[in-house]
C-alpha positions, 0 to 999 in steps of 0.5 A: 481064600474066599473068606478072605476076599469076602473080607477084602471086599466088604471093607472096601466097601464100608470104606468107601461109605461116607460124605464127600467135601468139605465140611459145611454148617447144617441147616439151610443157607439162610438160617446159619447165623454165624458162618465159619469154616470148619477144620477138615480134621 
C-alpha cells in the first residue's frame, strides 16, 4: 500500500513539472525577427 501512494505521489509530482502559458519565441523581445503565434498543441 505504501509503494503504491509512493507511486501515486511521485507522478504527481513529475506531472505537475513543467512551463506555465502560452507558448513564446526564445530569445529576448528585441532580437525575434519574425513574430508569430505559436499553436499550443
Amino acid at each position: 500500500m505504501r509503494a503504491l501512494l509512493l507511486l501515486l505521489l511521485l507522478a504527481v509530482g513529475i506531472g505537475a513539472c513543467g512551463k506555465k502559458g502560452p507558448p513564446e519565441p526564445a530569445g529576448p523581445k528585441e532580437k525575434i525577427t519574425y513574430p508569430h503565434a505559436y499553436p499550443s498543441k
